[in-house]
Legacy VTK file of the C-alpha trace (Angstrom):
# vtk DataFile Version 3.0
C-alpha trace
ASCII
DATASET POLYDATA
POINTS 230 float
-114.434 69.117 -130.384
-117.146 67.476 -129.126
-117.698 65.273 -132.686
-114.497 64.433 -132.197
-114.816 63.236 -128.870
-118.533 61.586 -130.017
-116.466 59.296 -132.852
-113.914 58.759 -130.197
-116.295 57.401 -127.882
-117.846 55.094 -130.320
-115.023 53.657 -132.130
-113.729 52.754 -127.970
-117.249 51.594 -127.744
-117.130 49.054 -131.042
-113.916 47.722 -129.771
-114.634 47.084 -126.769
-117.490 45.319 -127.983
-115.574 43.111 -130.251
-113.130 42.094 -127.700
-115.866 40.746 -125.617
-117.529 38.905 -128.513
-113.944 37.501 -129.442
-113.328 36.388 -125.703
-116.108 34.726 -125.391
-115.831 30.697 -125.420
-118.393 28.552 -126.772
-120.125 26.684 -124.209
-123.055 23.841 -123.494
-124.963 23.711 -119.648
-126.356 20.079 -118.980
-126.632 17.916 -115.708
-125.745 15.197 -115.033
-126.924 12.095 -112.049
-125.152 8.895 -111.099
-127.623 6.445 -109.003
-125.840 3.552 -107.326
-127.739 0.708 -105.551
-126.656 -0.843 -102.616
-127.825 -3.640 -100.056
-127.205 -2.376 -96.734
-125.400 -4.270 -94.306
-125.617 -2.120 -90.588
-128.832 -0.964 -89.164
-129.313 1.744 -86.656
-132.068 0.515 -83.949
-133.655 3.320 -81.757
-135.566 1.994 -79.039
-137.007 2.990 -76.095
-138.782 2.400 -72.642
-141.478 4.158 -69.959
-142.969 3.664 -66.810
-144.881 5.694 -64.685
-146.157 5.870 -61.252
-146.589 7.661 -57.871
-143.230 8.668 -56.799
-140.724 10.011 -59.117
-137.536 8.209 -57.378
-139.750 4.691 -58.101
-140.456 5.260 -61.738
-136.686 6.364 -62.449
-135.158 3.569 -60.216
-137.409 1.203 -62.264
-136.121 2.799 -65.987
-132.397 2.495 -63.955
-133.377 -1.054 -63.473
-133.920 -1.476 -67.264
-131.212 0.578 -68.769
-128.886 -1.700 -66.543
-130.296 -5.194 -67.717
-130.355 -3.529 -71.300
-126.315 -2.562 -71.574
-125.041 -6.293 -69.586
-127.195 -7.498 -72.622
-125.856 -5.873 -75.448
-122.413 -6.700 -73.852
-123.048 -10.034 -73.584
-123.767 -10.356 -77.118
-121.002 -8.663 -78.408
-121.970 -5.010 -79.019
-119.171 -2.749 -78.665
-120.288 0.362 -75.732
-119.074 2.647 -79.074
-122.024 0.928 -81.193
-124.841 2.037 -78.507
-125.670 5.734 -76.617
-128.687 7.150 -74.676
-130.433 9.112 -76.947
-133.097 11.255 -74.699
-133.736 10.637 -70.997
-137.121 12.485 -69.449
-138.625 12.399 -66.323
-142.036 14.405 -65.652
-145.056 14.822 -64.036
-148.845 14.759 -65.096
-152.195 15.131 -63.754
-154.774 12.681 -64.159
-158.421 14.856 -64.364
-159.947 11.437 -63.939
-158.569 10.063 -61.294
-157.591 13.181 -59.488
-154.544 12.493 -58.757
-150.548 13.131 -60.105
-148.548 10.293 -61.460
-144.667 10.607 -62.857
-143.458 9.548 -65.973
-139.889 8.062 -67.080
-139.035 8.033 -70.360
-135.666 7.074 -72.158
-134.733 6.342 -75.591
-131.591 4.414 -76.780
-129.837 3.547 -80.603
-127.780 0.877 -81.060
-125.555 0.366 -84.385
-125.812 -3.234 -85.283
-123.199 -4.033 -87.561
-124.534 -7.905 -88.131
-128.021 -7.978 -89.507
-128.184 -11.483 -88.223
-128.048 -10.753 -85.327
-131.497 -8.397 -85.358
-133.942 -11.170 -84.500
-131.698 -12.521 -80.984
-130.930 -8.420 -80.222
-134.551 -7.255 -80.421
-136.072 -10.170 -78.352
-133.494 -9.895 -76.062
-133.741 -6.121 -75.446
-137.562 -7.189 -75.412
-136.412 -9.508 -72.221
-134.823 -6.324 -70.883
-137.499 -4.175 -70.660
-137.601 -2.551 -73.809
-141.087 -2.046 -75.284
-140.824 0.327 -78.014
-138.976 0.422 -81.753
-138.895 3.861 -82.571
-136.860 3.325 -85.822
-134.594 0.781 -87.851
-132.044 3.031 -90.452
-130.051 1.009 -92.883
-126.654 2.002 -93.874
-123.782 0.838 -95.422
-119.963 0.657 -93.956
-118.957 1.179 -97.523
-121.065 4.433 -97.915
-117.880 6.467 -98.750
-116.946 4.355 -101.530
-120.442 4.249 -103.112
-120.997 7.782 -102.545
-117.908 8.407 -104.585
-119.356 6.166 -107.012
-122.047 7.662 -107.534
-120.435 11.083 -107.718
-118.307 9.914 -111.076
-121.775 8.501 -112.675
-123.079 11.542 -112.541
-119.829 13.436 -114.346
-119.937 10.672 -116.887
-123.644 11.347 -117.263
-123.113 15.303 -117.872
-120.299 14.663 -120.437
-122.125 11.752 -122.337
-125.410 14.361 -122.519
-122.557 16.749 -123.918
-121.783 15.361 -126.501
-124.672 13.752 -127.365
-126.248 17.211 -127.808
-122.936 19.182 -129.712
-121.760 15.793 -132.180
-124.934 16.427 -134.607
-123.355 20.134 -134.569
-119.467 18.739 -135.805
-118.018 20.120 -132.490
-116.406 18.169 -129.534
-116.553 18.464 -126.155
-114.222 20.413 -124.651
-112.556 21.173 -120.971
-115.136 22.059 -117.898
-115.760 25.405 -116.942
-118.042 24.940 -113.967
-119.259 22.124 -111.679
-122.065 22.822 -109.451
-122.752 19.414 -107.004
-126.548 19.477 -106.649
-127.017 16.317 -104.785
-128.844 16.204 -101.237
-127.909 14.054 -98.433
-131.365 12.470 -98.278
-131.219 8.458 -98.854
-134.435 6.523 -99.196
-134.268 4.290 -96.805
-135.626 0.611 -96.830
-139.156 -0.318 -94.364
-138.887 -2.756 -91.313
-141.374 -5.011 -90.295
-142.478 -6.600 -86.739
-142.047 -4.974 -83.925
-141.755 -5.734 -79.550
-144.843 -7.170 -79.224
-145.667 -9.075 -82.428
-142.512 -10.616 -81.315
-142.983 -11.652 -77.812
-146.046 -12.876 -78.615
-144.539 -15.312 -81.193
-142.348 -16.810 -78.288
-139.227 -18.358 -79.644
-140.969 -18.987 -83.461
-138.278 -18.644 -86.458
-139.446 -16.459 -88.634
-138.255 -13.524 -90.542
-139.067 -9.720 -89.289
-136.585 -7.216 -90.877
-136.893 -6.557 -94.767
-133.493 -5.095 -95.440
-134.295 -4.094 -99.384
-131.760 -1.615 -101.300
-130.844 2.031 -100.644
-130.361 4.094 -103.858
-127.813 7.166 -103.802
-128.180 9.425 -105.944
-126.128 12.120 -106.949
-126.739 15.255 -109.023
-124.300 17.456 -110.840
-124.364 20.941 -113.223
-121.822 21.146 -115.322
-120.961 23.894 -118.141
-118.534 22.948 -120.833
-116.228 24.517 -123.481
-116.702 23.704 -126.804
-113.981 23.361 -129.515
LINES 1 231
230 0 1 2 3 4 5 6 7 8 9 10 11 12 13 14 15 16 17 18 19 20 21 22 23 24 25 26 27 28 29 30 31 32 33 34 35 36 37 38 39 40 41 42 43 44 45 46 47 48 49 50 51 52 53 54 55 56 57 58 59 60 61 62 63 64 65 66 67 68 69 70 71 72 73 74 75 76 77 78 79 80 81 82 83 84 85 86 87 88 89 90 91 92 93 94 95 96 97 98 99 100 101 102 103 104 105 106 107 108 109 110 111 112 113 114 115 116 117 118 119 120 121 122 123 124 125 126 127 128 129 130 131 132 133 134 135 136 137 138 139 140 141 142 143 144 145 146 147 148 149 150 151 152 153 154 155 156 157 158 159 160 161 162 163 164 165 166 167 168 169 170 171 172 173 174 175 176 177 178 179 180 181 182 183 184 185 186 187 188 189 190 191 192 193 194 195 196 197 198 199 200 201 202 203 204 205 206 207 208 209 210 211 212 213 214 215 216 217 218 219 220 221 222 223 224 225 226 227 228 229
């Protein structure tokens, strides 16, 4: 009884086994990456301002004073109030072991979306006029990101496939239908450098000269895909 059972087992076991070997599809693993360079056309500014003082209601009056000849500017020239937000406002107090004596600090930070980069040069030295005496950051986008990223996206399938079948034609097989796509791609862009800054630029006066380098930003996308082969 038990022999019996024994050969049972095994010829269950042998099956089985062959039914998984028969299921199984032929298959090829590659990745793929689809890089699309564009020249950015918006810029995210990030600027900011301080003073400091004796009194607390001074110093804050003072950065109230700024922020207000700061927004009648950028409405003047055209920026929509969408395109520009307080980013951090701070107000605190410090001791000075030197001079023995306390002294407050305002502090406020603002980014403005600039959707005409030739515009930069009259925006910065006007916010300069305003009061602003700080560029924290300049970040280049593109209003067409969406499309691009997109792009870049179906490089990268058309990558994978090409490397595909690249790899299987010496074998006399063909690509066949995908099994799996795993998107691998980050969010990080490179972004382009800036150059000149609030007081390079009030020290030049009214000079024409150039002080943003816009360059390229590069998206790249990165993609795992696992074929069938047939």
């Amino acid at each position: 009884m038990k022999r019996t059972f024994l050969i049972i087992a095994v010829i269950f076991a042998i099956a089985v086994q062959a039914q998984e070997q028969k299921s199984q599809v032929p298959q090829i693993s590659v990745t793929g990456e689809g890089k699309v360079k564009i020249v950015p056309d918006q810029a995210i500014i990030s600027v900011g301002f301080q003073n400091s003082g004796k009194d607390a209601k001074e110093v804050k009056t003072l950065n109230d004073e700024v922020v207000d000849k700061v927004i009648k500017f950028l409405k003047k020239s055209g920026i929509p109030a969408t395109d520009y937000k307080t980013n951090n406002v701070s107000l605190y107090k410090s001791y000075d072991y030197e001079k023995k004596k306390y002294n407050f600090q305002a502090n406020q930070t603002l980014s403005i979306t600039l959707k005409d980069l030739s515009k930069y040069d009259v925006i910065m030295m006007g916010l300069n006029d305003a009061g602003v005496n700080s560029i924290n950051g300049v970040e280049f986008k593109s209003s067409k990101m969406d499309d691009y990223e997109r792009e870049a996206r179906k490089k990268a399938m058309q990558n994978a496939k090409q490397k595909a079948q690249d790899y299987v034609s010496v074998l006399g097989q063909k690509v066949g239908k995908a099994l799996l796509i795993t998107d691998n791609s980050q969010s990080y862009i490179p972004q382009p450098m800036y150059k000149g800054g609030m007081m390079a630029m009030a020290a030049d006066g009214g000079a024409q000269r150039e002080t943003l380098a816009v360059g390229e930003l590069e998206i790249n996308t990165n993609v795992s895909v696992t074929f069938a082969l047939e």
